[in-house]
C-alpha positions in Angstrom: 165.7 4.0 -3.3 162.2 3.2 -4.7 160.7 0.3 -6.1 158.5 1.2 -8.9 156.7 -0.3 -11.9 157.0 -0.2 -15.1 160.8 1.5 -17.1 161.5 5.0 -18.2 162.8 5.6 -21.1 166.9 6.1 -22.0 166.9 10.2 -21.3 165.1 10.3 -18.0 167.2 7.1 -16.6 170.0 9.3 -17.4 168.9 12.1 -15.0 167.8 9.2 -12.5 171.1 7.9 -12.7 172.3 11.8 -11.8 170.5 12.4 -9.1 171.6 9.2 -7.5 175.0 10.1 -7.7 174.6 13.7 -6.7 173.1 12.0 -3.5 175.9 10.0 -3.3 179.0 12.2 -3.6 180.8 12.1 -6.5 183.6 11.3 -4.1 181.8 7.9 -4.5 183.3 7.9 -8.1 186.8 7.0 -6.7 186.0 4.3 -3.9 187.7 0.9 -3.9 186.1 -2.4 -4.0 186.4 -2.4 -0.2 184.8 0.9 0.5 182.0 0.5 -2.3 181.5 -3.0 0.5 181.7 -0.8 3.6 179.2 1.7 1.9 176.9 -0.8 1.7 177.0 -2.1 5.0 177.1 1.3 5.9 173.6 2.2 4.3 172.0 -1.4 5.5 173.2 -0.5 9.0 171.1 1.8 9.6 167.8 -0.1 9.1 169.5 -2.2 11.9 169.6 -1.3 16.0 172.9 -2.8 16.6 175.0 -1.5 19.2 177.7 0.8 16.7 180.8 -0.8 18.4 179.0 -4.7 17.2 178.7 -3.4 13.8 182.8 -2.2 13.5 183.6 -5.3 14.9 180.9 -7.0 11.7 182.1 -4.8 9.0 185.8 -4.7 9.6 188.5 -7.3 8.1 189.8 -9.9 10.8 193.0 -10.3 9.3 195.3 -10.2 6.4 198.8 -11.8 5.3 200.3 -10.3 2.6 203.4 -12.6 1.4 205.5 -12.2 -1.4 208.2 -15.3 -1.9 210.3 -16.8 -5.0 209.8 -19.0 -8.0 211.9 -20.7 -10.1 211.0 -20.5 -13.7 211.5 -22.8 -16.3 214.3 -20.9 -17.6 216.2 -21.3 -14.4 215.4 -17.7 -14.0 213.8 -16.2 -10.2 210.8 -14.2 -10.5 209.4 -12.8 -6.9 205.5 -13.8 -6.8 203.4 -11.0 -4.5 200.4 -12.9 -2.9 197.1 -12.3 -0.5 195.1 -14.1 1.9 192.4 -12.1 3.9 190.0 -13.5 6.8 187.4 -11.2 7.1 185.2 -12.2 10.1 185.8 -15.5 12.6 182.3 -14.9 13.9 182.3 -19.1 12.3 185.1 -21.1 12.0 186.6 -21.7 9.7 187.1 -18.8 7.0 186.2 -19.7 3.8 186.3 -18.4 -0.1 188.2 -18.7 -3.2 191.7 -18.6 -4.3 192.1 -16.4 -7.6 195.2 -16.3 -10.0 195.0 -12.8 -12.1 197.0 -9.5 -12.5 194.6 -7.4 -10.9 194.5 -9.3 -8.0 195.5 -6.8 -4.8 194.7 -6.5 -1.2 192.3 -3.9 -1.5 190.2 -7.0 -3.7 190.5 -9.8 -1.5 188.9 -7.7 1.7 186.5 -6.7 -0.3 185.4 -10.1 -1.6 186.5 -12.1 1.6 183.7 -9.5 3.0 181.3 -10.2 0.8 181.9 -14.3 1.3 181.5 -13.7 5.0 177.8 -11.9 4.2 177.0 -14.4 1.3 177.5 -17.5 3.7 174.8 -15.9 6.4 172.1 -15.8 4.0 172.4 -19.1 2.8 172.8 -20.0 6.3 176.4 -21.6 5.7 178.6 -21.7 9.2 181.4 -20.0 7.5 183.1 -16.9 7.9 184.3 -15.5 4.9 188.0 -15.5 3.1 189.6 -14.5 -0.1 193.0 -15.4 -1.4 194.8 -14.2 -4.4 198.6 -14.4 -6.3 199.2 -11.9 -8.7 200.2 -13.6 -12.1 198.6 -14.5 -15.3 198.6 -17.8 -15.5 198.8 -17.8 -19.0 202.5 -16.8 -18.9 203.3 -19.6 -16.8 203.6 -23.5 -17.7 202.0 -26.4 -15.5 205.1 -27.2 -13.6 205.8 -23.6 -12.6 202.0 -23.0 -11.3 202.2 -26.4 -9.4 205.6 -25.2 -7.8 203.9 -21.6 -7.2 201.2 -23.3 -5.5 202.9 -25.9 -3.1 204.9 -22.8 -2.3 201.6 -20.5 -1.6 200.0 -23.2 0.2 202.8 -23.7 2.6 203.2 -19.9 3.3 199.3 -20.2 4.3 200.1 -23.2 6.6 203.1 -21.3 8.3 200.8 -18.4 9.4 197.6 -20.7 10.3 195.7 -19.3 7.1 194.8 -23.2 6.1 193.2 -25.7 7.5 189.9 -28.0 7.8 189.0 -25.9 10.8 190.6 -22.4 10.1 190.4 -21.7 6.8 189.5 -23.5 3.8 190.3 -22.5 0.2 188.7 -22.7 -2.8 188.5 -22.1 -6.7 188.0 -18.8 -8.5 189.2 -16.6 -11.1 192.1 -18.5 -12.7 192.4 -21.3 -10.5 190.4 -25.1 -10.5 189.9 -28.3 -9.3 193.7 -28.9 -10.3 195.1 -26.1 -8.1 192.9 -27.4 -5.4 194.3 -31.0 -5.6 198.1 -29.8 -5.2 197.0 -27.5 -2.2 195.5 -30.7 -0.4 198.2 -32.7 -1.5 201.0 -29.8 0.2 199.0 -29.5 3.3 198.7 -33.4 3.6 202.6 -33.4 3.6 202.8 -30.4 6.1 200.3 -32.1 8.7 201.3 -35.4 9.2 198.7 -37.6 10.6 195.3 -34.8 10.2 193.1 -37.2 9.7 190.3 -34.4 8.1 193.0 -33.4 5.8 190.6 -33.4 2.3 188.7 -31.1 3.8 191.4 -28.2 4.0 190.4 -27.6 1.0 187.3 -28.0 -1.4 186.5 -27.8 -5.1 189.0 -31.0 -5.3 188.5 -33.6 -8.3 185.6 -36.1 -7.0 188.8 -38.9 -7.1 190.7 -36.9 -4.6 187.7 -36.2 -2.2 185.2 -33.7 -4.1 181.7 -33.8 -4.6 179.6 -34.2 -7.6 178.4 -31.4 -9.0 181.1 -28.8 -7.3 181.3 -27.9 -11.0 178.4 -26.3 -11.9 177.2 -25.9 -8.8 177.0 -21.7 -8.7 175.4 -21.5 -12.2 173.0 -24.3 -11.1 172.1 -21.5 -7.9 172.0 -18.5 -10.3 169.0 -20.5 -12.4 167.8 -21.9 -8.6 167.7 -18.2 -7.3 166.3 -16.6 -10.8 163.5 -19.3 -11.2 162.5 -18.7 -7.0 162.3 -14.9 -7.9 160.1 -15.7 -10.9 157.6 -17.4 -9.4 155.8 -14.3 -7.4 153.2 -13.4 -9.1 152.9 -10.0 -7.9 156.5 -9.4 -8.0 156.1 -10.4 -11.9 153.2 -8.4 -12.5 155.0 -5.3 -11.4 157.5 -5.6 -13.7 155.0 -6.6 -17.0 156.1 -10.2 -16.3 154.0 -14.0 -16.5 155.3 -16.2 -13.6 157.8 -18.4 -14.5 161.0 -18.3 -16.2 159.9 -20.6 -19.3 159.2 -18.0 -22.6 161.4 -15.0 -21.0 164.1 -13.6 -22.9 167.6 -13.7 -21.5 170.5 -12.2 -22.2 174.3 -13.5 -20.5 177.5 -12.0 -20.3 179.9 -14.2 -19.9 180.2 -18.0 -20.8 182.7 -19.6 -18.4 181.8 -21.5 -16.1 178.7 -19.8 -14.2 177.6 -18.0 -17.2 177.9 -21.3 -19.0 175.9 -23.2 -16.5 173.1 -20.2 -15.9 172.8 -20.4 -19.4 172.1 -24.4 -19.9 169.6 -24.4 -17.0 167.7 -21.2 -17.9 167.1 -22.6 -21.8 166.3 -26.4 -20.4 163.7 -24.1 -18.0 162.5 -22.7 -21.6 164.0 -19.5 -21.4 165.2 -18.2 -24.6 168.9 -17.0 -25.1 168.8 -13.5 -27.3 171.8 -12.5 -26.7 175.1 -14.2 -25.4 178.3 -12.4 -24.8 182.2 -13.2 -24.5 185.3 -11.2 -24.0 185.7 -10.8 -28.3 182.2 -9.8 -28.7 178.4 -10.7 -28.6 175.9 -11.9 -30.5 172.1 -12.1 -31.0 168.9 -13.2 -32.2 165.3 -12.4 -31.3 164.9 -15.7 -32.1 166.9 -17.7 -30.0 170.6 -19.1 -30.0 171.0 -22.8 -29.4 173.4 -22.5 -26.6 175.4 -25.9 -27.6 175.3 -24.5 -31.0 177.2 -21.6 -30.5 179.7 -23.4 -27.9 180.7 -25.9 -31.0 181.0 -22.6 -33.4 183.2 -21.4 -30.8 185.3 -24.7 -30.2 185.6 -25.0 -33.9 186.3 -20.7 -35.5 187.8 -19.6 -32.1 184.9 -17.3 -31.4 181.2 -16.8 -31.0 181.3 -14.0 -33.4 179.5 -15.1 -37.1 177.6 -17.6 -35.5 175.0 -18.5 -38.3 171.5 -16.9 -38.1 172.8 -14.1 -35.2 174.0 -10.9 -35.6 177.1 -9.5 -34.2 177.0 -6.7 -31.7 180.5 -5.4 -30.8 182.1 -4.0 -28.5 180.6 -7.0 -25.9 179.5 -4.7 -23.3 176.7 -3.6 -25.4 175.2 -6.9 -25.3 174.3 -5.6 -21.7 171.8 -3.0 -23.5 170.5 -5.9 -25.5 166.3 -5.7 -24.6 165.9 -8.9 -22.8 163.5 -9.7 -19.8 166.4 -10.7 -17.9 170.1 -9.9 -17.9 172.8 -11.8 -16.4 176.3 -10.5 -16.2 178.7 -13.6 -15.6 181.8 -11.8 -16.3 184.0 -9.1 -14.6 183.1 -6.4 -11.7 181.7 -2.9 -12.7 180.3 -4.1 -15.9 177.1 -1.9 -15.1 178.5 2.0 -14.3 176.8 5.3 -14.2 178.1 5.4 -17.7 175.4 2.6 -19.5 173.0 1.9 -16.5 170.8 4.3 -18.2 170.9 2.2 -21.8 170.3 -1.2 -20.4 166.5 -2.6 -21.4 166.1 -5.6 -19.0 163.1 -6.2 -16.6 164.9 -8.4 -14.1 169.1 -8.1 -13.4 170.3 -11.0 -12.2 174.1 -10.6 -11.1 176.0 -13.5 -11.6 179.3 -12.1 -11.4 180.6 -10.3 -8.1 179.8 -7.0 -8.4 178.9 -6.5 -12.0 177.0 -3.4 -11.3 178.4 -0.1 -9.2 176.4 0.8 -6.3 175.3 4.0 -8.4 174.0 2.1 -11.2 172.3 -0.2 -8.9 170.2 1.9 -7.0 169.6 3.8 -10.5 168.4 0.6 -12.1 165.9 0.0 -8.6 164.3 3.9 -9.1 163.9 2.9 -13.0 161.9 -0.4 -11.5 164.1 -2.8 -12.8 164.4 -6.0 -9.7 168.1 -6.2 -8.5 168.8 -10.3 -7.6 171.9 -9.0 -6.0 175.2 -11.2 -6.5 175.7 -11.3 -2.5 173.1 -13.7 -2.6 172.5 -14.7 -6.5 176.1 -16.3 -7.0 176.3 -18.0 -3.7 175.9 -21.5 -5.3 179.1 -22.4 -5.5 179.8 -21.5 -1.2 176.9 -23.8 -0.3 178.2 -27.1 -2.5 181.7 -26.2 -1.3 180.3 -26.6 2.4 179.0 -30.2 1.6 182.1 -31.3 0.4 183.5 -30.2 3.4 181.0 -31.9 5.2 181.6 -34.8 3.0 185.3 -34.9 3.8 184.5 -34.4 7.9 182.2 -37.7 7.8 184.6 -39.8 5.9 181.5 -40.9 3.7 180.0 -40.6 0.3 176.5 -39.0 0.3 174.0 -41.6 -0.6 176.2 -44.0 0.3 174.0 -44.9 3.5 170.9 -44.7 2.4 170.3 -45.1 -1.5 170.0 -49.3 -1.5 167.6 -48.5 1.6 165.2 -46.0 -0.5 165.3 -48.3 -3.5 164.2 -51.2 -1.0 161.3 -49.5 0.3 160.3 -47.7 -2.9 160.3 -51.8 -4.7 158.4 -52.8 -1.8 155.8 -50.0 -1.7 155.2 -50.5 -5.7 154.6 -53.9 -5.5 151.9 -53.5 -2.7 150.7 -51.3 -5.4 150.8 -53.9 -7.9 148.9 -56.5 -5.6 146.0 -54.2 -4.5 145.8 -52.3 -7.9 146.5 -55.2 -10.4 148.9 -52.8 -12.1 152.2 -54.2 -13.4 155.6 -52.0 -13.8 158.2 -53.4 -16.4 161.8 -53.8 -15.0 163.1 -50.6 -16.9 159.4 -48.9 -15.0 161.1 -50.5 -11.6 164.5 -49.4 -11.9 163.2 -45.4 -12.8 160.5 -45.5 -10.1 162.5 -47.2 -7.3 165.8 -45.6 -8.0 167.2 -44.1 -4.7 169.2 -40.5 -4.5 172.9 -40.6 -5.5 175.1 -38.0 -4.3 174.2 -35.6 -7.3 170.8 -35.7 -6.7 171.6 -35.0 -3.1 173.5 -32.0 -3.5 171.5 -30.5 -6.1 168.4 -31.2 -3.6 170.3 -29.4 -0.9 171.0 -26.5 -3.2 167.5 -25.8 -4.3 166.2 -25.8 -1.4 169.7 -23.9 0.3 168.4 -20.8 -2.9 165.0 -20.6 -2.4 164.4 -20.6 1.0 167.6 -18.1 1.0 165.5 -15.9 -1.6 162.1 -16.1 0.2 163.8 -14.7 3.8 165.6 -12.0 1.8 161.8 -11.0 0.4 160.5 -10.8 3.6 162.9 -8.4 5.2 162.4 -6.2 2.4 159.1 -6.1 2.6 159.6 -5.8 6.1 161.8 -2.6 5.9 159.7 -0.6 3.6 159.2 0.2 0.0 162.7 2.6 -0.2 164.4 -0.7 0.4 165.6 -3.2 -2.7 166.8 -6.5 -2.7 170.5 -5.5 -2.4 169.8 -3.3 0.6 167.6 -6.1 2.6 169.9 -9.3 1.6 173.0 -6.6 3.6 170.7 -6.0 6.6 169.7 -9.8 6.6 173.1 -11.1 6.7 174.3 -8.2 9.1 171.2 -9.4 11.6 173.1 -13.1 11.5 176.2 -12.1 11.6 175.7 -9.6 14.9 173.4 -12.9 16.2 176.4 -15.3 16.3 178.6 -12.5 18.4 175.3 -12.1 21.1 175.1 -15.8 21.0 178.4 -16.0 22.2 178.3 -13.3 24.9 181.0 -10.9 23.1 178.7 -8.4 23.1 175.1 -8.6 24.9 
């Protein structure tokens, strides 16, 4: 794959996009989400010099416990729930990733994704391996007391099997599941273990009163704009693509307005991006001008849909919001958003994946020949992993962060201002005092260790691919990175020299 400049034009990206996938196979065509994974690694490998047997022993899934048990409906009638937990590498303990609640939930999808958390967590340097739990419902066919029932019931069928616990494996939210799911699994487990004292941390993504950190929330949306803004600031990088530095005046397109896509979306505008096109599951809209983004979520709040927003134009289906021109697309939404089938029609400069694997490996190596830069979601969405590890480090130390040090900072910063004051002749009001003196709370603290988790992350991810060559993209060099720090944690501890 080559990284060139400047974008050709609709026809010839659609023979680019052939060619790729003549070179792939068109066996390719018919992968699952866990073999499109292993592909990857697959292709990354090879710019590695890893002894083969290390690599198997990398790229394969640890374990999996597939459990199917009964719940009791409303109705007094049984319905047998089918459920997943997968533990793809214990290279770190413990396991980590998301729990997800959705009908397209298998076990072919939790290996993939607890693959991709294991990878994720090694570049952003978290000391996790990586996990992935799903149930197969729609939770919108089920009321609050039968998901806190189905729940309790999942947790404790992950306790009997070891799949749980502040050192082995620790759950999270995800598709269909939140903070409330995550307080009745901490609340089961506390019942099971009797006297764990680190029991909050079995879990995170927990409301802040019930031991979870402040800004958990928007936490990967915050490292979607932390990892765009970071890519945006090379100046060469920029000028390759047509590009200023900077994310302020670029044009932005998202897909998707839950909660990452919602988040991306705030932060990116406050940055002085401008939103031209936004896009939800009953269409899109747009506006070379610019949508107000807490505009259109009152429209929406209030008519039920984004659709008719006032001064926008409606583009329907929603996926062709993804061919919107933009400088920068963001899919927040589903998997294989971007396929062989509309790679070719997309008009963006910079596609930033959001989502977990928005775009197929075909489209993605298609949109790298056409010179578009790939901030791949391996890396891109991994926001949400790194505050989830300091709440778990949170719950470990028993202590809020800040806590310890925040009167201190203020103390010292007064102090320092009014030596100021005395060899300056200056004066600061009290309302000047209380803003300049003001020591970190915990939000600051977390959103301080995110930035700088995101950008140092991005930088080391831009070396290697510079390192490996100019047939190398972002995607390709973020897999060889994390498969470098994966292998280093097995020679570290002498399981293989």
């Amino acid at each position: 794959m080559t990284f060139g400049e400047g974008h050709d034009d609709d026809e010839d990206s659609e023979v680019t996009v052939a060619a790729v996938e003549t070179e792939a196979g068109q066996a390719a065509q018919h992968l699952t989400f866990f073999d499109q994974v292993n592909a990857a690694f697959d292709q990354a490998a090879k710019h590695t010099d890893h002894d083969p047997t290390l690599l198997e022993q990398v790229k394969w899934v640890n374990s999996v416990y597939r459990m199917s048990f009964p719940l009791r409906r409303d109705d007094g009638t049984i319905e047998v729930i089918h459920a997943w937990r997968a533990e793809h590498s214990h290279h770190r303990l413990p396991t980590k990733g998301g729990i997800r609640y959705a009908l397209n939930v298998n076990e072919d999808e939790v290996m993939a994704l607890a693959a991709l958390m294991t990878y994720k967590c090694a570049l952003v340097d978290v000391p996790f391996g990586g996990a992935k739990g799903g149930v197969c419902i729609d939770r919108r066919n089920y009321s609050k007391g039968e998901l806190e029932r189905l729940t309790r019931r999942y947790t404790a069928e992950l306790q009997r099997k070891s799949f749980i616990g502040p050192g082995k494996d620790v759950p999270a939210p995800d598709y269909g599941t939140s903070e409330q799911e995550m307080a009745w699994i901490a609340d089961t487990y506390a019942q099971i273990e009797h006297g764990e004292v680190n029991v909050a941390a079995c879990v995170t993504g927990k409301p802040v009163e019930h031991g979870g950190i402040q800004g958990r929330t928007e936490a990967t949306g915050l490292g979607v704009f932390f990892g765009i803004r970071e890519a945006c600031s090379f100046e060469d990088d920029m000028a390759k693509l047509g590009l200023e530095p900077g994310v302020a005046g670029k044009r932005v397109v998202i897909q998707g307005l839950g909660n990452v896509g919602y988040h991306a979306a705030r932060y990116l505008q406050d940055a002085g991006a401008k939103l031209v096109g936004l896009a939800e599951y009953e269409g899109a809209i747009a506006s070379p001008d610019g949508l107000d983004l807490d505009d259109v979520m009152e429209h929406r709040r209030r008519t039920g849909s984004i659709l008719d927003f006032p001064g926008a134009s409606n583009v329907e289906p929603s996926l062709r919001a993804l061919e919107l021109d933009c400088d920068i697309l963001v899919p927040a939404a589903l998997e294989n958003q971007i396929t062989s089938e509309n790679v070719g029609r997309i008009s963006c400069r910079i596609l930033a994946e959001a989502a977990n694997g928005p775009t197929t490996s075909a489209a993605s190596a298609a949109a790298a020949k056409r010179g578009i830069l790939v901030i791949p979601d391996v890396y891109l969405n991994a926001g949400g992993v790194t505050v989830s590890y300091f709440e778990w480090l949170k719950n470990l130390s028993h202590v809020r962060f800040g806590r310890m040090q925040k009167r201190f900072e203020e103390s010292v910063r007064r102090d320092l201002l009014n030596a100021m004051s005395s060899a300056t002749g200056a004066s600061f009001s009290q309302a000047e005092l209380r803003i300049l003196a003001r020591g970190a709370d915990e939000i600051d603290l977390v959103n301080s260790g995110l930035e700088e988790t995101m950008a140092t992350a991005y930088h080391h991810i831009r070396r290697y691919r510079k390192k490996l060559g100019p047939d190398v993209d972002l995607r390709a060099a973020a897999m060889v990175l994390a498969i470098d720090k994966v292998a280093a944690s097995y020679s570290t501890a002498g399981i293989f020299p």
